[in-house]
Structure formats: C-alpha cells, structure tokens
VOGUZA-984676 format. One line per field, with one value per residue (C-alpha): residue in three letters; residue number from 1; x, y, z. Coordinates in pm, 1 decimal, m for minus. Layout:
BEGIN
rest c(ALA|...);
nr c(NUM|...);
east c(X|...);
north c(Y|...);
up c(Z|...);
***
This chain:
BEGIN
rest c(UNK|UNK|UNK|UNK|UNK|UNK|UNK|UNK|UNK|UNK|UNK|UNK|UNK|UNK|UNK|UNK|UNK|UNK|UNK|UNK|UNK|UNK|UNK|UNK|UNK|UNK|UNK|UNK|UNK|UNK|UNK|UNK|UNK|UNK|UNK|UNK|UNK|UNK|UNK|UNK|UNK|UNK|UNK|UNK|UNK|UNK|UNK|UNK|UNK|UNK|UNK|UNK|UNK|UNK|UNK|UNK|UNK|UNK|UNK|UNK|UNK|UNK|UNK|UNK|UNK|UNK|UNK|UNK|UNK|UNK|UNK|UNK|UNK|UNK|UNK|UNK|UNK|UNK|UNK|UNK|UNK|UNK|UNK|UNK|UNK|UNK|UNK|UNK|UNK|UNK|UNK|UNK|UNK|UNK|UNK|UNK|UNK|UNK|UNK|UNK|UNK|UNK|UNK|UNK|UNK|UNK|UNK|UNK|UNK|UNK|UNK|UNK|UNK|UNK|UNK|UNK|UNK|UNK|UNK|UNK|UNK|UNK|UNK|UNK|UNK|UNK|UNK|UNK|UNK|UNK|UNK|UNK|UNK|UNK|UNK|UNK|UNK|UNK|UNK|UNK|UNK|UNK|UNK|UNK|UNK|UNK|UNK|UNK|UNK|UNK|UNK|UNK|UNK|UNK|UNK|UNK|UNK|UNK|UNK|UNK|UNK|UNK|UNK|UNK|UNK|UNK|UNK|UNK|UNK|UNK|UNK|UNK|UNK|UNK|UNK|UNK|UNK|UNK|UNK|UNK|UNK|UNK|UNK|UNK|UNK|UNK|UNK|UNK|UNK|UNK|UNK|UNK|UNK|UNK|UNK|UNK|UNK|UNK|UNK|UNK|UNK|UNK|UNK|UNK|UNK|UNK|UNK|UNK|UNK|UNK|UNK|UNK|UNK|UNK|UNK|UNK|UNK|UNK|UNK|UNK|UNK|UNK|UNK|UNK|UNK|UNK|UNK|UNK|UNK|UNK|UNK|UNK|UNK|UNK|UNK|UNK|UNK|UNK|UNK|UNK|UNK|UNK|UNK|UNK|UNK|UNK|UNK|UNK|UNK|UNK|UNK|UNK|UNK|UNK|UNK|UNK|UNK|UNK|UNK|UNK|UNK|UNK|UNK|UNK|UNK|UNK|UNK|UNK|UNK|UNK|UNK|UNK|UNK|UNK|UNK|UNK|UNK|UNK|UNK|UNK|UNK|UNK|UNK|UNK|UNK|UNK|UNK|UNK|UNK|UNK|UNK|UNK|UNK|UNK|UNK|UNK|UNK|UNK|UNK|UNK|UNK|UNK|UNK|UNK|UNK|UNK|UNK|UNK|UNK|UNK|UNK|UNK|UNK|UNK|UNK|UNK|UNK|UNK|UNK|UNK|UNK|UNK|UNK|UNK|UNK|UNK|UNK|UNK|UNK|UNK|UNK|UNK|UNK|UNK|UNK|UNK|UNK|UNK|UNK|UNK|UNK|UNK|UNK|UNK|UNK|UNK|UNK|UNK|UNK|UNK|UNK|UNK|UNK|UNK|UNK|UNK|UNK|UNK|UNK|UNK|UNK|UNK|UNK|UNK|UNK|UNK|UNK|UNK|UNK|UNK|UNK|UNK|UNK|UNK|UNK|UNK);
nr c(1|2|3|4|5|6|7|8|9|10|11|12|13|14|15|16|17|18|19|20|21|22|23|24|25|26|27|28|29|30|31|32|33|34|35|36|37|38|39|40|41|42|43|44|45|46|47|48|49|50|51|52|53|54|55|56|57|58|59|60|61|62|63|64|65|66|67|68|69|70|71|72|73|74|75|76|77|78|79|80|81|82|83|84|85|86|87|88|89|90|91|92|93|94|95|96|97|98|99|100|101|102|103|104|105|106|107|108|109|110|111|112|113|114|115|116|117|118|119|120|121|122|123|124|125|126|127|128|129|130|131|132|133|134|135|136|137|138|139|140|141|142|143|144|145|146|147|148|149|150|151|152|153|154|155|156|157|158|159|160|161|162|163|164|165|166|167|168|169|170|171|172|173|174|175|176|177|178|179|180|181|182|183|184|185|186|187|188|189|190|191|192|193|194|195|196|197|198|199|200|201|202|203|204|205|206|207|208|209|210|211|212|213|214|215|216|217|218|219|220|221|222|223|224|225|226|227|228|229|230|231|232|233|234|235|236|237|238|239|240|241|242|243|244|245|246|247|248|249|250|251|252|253|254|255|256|257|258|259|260|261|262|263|264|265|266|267|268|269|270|271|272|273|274|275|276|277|278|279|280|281|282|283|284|285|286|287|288|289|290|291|292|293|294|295|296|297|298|299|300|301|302|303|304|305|306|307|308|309|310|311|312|313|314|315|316|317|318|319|320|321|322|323|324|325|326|327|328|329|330|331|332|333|334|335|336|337|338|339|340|341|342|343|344|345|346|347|348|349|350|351|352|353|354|355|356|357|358|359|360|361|362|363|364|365|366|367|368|369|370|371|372|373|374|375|376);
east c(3508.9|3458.2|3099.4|3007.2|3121.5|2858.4|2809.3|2563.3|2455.7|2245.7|2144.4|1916.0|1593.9|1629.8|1555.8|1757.0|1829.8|2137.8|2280.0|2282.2|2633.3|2393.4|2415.7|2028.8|1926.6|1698.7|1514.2|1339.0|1099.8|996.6|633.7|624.1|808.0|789.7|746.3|1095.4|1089.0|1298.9|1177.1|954.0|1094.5|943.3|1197.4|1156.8|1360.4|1467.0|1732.7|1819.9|1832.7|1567.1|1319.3|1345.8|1284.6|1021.1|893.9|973.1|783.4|461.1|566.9|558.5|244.5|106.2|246.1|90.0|m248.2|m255.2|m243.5|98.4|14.3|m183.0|m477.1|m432.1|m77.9|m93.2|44.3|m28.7|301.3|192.4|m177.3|m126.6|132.4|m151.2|m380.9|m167.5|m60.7|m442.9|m691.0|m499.3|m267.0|m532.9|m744.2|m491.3|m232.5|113.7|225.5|m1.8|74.9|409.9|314.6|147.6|360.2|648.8|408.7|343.5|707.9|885.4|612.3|371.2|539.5|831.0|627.1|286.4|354.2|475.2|141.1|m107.1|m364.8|m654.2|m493.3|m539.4|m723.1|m709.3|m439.8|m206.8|m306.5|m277.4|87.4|175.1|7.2|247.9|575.9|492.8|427.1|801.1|960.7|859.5|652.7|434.8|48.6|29.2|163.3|18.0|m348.9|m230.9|m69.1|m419.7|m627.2|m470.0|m470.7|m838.0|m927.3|m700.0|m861.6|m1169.5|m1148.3|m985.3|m1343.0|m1534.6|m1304.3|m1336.7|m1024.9|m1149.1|m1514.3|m1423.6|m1179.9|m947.5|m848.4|m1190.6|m1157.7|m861.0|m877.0|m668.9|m391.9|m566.0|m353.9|m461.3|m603.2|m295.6|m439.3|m501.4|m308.5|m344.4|m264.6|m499.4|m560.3|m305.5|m67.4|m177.3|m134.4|242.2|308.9|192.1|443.7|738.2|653.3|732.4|1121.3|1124.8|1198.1|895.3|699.3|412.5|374.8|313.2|111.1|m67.6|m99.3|m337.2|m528.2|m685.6|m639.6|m494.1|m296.6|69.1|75.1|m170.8|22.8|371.9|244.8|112.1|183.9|179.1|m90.6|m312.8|m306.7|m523.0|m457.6|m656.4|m993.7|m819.9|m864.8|m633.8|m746.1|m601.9|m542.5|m278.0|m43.0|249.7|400.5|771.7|778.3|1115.4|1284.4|1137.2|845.7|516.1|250.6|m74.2|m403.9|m615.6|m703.8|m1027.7|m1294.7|m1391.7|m1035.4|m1027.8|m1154.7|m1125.2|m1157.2|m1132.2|m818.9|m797.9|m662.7|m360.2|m296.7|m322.2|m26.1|146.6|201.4|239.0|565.4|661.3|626.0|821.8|1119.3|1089.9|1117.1|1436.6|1569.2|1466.6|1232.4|863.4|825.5|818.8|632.3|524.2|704.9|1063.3|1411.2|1662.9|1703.0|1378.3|1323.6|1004.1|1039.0|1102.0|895.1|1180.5|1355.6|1094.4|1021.5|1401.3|1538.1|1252.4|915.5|1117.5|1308.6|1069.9|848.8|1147.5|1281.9|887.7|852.3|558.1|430.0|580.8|297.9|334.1|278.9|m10.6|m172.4|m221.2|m477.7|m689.4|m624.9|m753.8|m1110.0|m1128.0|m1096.9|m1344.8|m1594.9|m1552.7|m1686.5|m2015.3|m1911.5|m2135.9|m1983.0|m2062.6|m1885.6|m1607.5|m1543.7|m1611.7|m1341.2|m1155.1|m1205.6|m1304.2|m1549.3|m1829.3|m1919.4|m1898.4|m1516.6|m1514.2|m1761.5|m1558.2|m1256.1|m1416.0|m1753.9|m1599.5|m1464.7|m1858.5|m1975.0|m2245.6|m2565.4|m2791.5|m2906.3|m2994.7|m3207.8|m3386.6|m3450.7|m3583.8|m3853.8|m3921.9|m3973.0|m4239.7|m4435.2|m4390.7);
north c(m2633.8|m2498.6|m2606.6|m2199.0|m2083.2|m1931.7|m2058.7|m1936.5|m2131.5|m1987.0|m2257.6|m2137.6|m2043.2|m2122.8|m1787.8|m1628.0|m1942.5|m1973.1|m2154.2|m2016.0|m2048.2|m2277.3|m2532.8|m2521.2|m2355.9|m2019.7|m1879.5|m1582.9|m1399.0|m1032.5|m948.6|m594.1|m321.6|m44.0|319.7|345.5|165.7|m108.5|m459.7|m654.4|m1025.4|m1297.0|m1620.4|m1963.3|m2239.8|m2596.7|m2844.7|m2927.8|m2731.2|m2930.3|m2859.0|m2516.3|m2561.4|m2678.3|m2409.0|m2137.9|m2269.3|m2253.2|m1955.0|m1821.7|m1995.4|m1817.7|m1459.1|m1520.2|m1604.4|m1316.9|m1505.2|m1398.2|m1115.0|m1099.8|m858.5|m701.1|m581.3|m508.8|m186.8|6.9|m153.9|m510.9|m446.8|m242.9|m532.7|m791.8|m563.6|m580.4|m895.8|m1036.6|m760.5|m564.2|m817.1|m1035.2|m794.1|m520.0|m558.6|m662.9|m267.3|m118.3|m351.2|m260.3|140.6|64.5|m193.6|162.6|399.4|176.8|96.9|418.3|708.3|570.2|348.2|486.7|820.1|626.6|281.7|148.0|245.2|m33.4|m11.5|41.2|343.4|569.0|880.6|1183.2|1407.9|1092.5|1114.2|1479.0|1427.9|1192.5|1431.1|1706.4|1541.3|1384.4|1794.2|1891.6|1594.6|1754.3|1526.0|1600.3|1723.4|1346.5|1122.8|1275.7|1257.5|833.8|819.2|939.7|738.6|432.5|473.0|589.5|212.3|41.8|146.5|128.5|m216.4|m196.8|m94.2|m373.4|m651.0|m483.7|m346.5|m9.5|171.1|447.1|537.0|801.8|898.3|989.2|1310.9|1434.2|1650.0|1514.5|1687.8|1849.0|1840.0|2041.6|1825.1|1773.8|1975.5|1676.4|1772.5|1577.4|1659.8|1830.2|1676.8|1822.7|1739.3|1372.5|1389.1|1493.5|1265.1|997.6|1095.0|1184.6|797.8|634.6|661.6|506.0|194.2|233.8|449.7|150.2|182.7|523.7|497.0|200.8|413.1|692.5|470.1|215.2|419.2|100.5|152.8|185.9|m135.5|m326.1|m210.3|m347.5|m639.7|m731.8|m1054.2|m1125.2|m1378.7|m1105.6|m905.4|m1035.2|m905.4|m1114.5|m923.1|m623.9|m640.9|m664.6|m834.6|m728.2|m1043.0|m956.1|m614.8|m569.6|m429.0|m345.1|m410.7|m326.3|m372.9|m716.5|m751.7|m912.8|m1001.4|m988.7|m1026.5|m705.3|m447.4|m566.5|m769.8|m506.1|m461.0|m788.1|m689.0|m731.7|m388.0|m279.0|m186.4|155.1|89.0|358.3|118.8|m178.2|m66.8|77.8|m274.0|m462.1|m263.0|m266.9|m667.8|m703.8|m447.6|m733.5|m1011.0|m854.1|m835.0|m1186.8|m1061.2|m1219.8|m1463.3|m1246.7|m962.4|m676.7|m365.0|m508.8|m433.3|m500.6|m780.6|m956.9|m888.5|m691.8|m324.0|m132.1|181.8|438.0|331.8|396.9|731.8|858.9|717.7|732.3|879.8|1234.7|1210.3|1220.5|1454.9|1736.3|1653.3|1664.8|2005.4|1864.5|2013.2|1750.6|1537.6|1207.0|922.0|809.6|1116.8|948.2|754.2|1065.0|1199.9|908.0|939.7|1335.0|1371.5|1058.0|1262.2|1577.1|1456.5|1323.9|959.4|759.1|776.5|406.9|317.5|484.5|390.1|53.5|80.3|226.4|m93.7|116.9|m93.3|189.4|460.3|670.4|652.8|774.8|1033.8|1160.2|1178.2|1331.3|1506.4|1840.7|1790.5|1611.7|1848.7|2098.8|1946.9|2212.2|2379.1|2069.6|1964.4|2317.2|2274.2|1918.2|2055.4|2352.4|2105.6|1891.1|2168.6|2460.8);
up c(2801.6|3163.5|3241.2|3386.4|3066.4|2872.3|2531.9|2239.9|2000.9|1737.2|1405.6|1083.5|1150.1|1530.8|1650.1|1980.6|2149.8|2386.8|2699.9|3012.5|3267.4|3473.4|3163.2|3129.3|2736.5|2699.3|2395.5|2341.5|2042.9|2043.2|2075.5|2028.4|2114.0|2438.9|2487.8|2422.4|2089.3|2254.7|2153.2|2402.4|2471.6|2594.9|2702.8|2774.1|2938.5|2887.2|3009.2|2612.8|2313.2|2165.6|2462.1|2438.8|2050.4|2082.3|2326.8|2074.6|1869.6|2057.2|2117.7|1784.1|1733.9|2031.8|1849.6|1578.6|1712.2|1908.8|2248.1|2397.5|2608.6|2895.0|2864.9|3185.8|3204.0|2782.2|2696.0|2354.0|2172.5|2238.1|2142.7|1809.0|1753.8|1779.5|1612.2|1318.3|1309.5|1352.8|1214.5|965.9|819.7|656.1|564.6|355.2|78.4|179.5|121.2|349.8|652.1|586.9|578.5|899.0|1082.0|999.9|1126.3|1500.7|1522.9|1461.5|1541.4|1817.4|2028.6|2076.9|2243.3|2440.2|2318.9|2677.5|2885.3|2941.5|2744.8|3044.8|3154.9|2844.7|2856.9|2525.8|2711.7|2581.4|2277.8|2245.3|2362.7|2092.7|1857.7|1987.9|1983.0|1652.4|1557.8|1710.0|1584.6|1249.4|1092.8|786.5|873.6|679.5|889.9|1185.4|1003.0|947.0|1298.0|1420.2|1208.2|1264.8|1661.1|1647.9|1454.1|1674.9|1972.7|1874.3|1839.7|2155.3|2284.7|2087.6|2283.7|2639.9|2691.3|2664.1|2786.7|2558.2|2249.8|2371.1|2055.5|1945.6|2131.4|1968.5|1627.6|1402.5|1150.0|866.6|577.3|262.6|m42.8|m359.8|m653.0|m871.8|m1247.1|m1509.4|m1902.4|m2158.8|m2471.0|m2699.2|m2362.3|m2439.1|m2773.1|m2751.1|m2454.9|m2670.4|m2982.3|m2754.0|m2578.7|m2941.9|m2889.9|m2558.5|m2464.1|m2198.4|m2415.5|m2460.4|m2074.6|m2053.0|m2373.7|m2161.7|m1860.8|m2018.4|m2270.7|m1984.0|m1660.7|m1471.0|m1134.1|m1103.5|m984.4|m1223.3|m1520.4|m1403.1|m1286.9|m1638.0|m1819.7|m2180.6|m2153.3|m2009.8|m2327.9|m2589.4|m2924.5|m3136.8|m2874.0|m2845.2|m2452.3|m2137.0|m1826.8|m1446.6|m1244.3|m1016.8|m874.5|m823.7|m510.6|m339.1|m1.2|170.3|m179.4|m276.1|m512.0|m414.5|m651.9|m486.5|m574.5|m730.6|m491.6|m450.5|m658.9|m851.1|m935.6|m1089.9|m1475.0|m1845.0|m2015.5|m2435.0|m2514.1|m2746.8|m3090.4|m3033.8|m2732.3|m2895.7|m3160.4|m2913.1|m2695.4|m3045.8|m3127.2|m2783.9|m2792.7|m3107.4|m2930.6|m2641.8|m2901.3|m3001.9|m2677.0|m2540.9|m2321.9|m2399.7|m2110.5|m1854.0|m1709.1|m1999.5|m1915.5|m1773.6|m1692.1|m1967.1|m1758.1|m1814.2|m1487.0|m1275.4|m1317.0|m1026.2|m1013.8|m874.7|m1181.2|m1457.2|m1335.1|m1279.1|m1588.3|m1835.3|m1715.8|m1630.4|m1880.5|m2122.3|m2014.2|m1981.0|m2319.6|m2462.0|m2249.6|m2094.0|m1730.3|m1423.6|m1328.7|m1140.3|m1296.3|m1139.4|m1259.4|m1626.6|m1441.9|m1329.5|m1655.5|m1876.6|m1613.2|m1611.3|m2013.3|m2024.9|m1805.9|m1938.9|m2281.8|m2118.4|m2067.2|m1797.5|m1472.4|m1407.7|m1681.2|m1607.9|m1252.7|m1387.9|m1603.0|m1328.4|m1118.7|m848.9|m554.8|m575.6|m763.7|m464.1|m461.5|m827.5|m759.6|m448.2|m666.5|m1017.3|m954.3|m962.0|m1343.8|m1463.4|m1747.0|m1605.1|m1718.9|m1513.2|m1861.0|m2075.3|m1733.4|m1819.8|m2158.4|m2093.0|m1826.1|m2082.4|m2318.1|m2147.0|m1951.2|m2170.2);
***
C-alpha cells in the first residue's frame, strides 16, 4: 500500500481514530456541540495507533471531568455540555438527564449555543425564546428550555464565568396548569370490576389502591409483595431511556417505603400471581410482557389501559391520574394530609399540599363550632 494513501482504521470501542496521508495516527471525541448543532471535536496526534490510544483516553477522562474546554474561549454548547455531564447527571434520574441532554442538543444550541459564554447579555436569550416560539414549540418546552438555561447560568455566575444571569431577565413561557381528572367513586368501583378480565387488570387495580408512580409499580418484584403482612415495599423504578429500561433507585428517600396494602388489592395481585403461575411468569418483574419480560409503558396503555376504559365506558384519564385519584378521594374523606403524602412517598408535605389543597374538605365551620364551643 502506497505510503500517502490514507487509511482508517476504526477497532471496538476505539472511538474516531484514523491515519493521516503523512503516516502519523489522529483521534478525536466530541465535546459538545455549536450554534449550529454541529458536534464540537477535539483531536489528538501520535506516531502509533497505540499512542494516540492512549491520548483518547485522557481525553475522555478529561470530558468527563469537566476539564476539556478552556474557560475563556467556552461557548454556551460546551458549558451546558459540562453542566450536564458534571452537575445534573449525578444529581437526577437517568430519564431526566436524558429529557435535558434532548432539550440542550436539539432546542438551545443549535439557536445561541455557539457564543462564548462571557459575551451573553438577555436580548440572546429573548432571541432563543423567539425562534423557539416560530419554530412552533409548545408554551412547555419553552417554559423547560428557559428553566434549564436560567439554572445553568446561574451556576455559570457561582463559578465566575458570569457577573450576572442573563436569563434572569427574561419572562418565561407561561403555559396554563392540566385540569387534574381523576375518577369518582362509583368510576372506581367499575374500573375495578371491568379490571377483573384483564390480563393487567391487578395493575390498574394496584395503581388506585396504593397511589404508587408509573414507574414504581412496573418496576415491582415479587419479593416486594408480602402477602403473609399484607404490605408492598418500593425499592427501585423503572425507567425507558431511548428504548432500553433502567432500574434506578426510588425517586428520592422518601420514595423508598413500605405501605399497607388494601384487602381488594391484596386479592387482586393473588389472582393475578396465580394467572402468572400459569403462564411461567413468577420470577420476574410483577406486571410483565407475555414474555416474562419488563413491561413497556406505551404498550400497557395502547393495548390494555384504553382498551378497557372504552369498553367499561369510563371518562379517558391518563394513567397516572389513578395516583391523584387514590390521594384526592383519600382527602376528601378527612384523611391526615401527612399521612397521605407519606403514603404518597412524596419528600415534603409541601409538594402534596401544592398538588391537593384545593380538594381538602372545608373545615372552616367545625373551626366555628369549636370556638363557639369554648367561649360561648
């Protein structure tokens, strides 16, 4: 082979490694991506392919650490790259770095993501704002694009980089509260019959008896359901993240909980367990595909959840909305609010408060008749 001929050579897990026509070798690995959503790429050299190796391997260390860029000449893309990869990252579940690693990629940087960071001022945030607005986005993902460039930046401002958080002066997108729906109690009651005759009908039966997140519920194991104690415990969640499944720990530590299971409940995941018997399916995860395998969620609620509920000629709710359902009809009979968000495995009682207030039982003429009682 003609020694100016170029030749690429690319082995597993090696990365973008090739020889140049001068014979020496040349790898590369993206950092980030610029204002025109192209990636960013940083190379190094060697005179062998296992020098340069070696180099791309620091430099992945270096990528990963957050040291790759140099803070003077870093635009937005290669700082909300870091910011991800070093502050959000270890601190939020697989599926939301993914939401926002999406969000960075394909709505910010390609519009303001090539300016260095220093040089920002609000009018480029307002532009990014704008085109995001005639691009057609949703009033949603311009309140997240927003949100997540205002707590980038302001981080920005704790390390230096910044005297002031440009995107603290710009308003962001508004978008009207969802009307929270849930089902009544004779709604329950015939959710819970037509549920009998499906082969998921335990999980939906599960779903509004404990008030557990999509992702708690389907990420159940048999060994967390104790039906001697009549109780299920949440140790893990299950999430999809670009088609795969992750298990991940609870949402947080208050997520992590053993609550009483309902007797209704109970019954329902004993039949269910002796269908899955039948089928071969005990060793895996509770509510499964016919395969034994992890359910997927856009699955359950095209082939079964709808299903159901048109058949039943019940109102279209979403399935997460059995878990505001199972709080609000707990409320609205008096129960404790700490117990509920409790139950709920929510971090504070704020966050259930915030979500449920509106629907706690009106308690202003009981107060009444107490202070009647005592002064009158």
């Amino acid at each position: 082979m003609a020694k100016n001929k170029r030749r690429k050579q690319r082995g597993r897990g090696e990365g973008s490694i090739s020889q140049r026509p001068s014979g020496r070798w040349e790898a590369k690995i993206t950092v980030g991506y610029d204002g025109n959503g192209r990636r960013i790429r940083r190379a190094v050299y060697g005179d062998t392919k296992e020098e340069v190796q070696d180099k791309l391997m620091e430099l992945r260390g270096q990528a990963k650490a957050g040291t790759l860029v140099d803070p003077t000449t870093l635009t937005l893309a290669e700082y909300l790259t870091n910011w991800l990869a070093n502050t959000v990252k270890p601190k939020t579940s697989p599926t939301t770095h993914a939401r926002y690693e999406s969000l960075v990629r394909l709505k910010i940087s390609p519009h303001i993501g090539g300016l260095k960071v220093s040089t920002l001022v609000p009018m480029h945030v307002y532009h990014l704002m704008a085109e995001l607005e005639r691009a057609g986005e949703s009033l949603w993902t311009r309140k997240l694009a927003g949100t997540l460039l205002h707590n980038a930046l302001k981080q920005a401002v704790r390390l230096r980089l910044l005297s002031h958080n440009p995107a603290a002066d710009v308003p962001r997108a508004k978008p009207a509260e969802k009307e929270m729906r849930i089902f009544t109690e004779p709604e329950v009651r015939t959710m819970i019959e037509a549920a009998k005759a499906r082969r998921y009908g335990a999980l939906f039966v599960t779903a509004v008896g404990t008030g557990l997140r999509q992702g708690e519920l389907l990420g159940l194991q048999w060994p967390d359901i104790d039906f001697e104690k009549g109780t299920l415990s949440v140790r893990r969640t299950l999430a999809e993240i670009k088609g795969q499944f992750v298990l991940k720990e609870p949402k947080s530590k208050h997520s992590r909980r053993t609550i009483t299971l309902p007797g209704f409940v109970l019954d329902a995941l004993r039949q269910h367990r002796a269908k899955m018997l039948a089928e071969g399916n005990i060793a895996g995860p509770v509510f499964c595909s016919k395969g034994g395998t992890w359910l997927r969620k856009s699955n359950m609620i095209r082939q079964a959840w709808k299903p159901m509920l048109k058949k039943a000629e019940l109102p279209v709710i979403r399935f997460h909305d059995l878990r505001h359902t199972h709080a609000s009809l707990l409320l609205a009979h008096g129960e404790s609010i700490k117990a509920v968000s409790r139950r709920l495995g929510h971090g504070t009682i704020d966050i259930t408060l915030r979500v449920y207030a509106h629907l706690l039982p009106d308690a202003d003429a009981t107060l009444s008749e107490r202070m009647q009682k005592m002064f009158g």
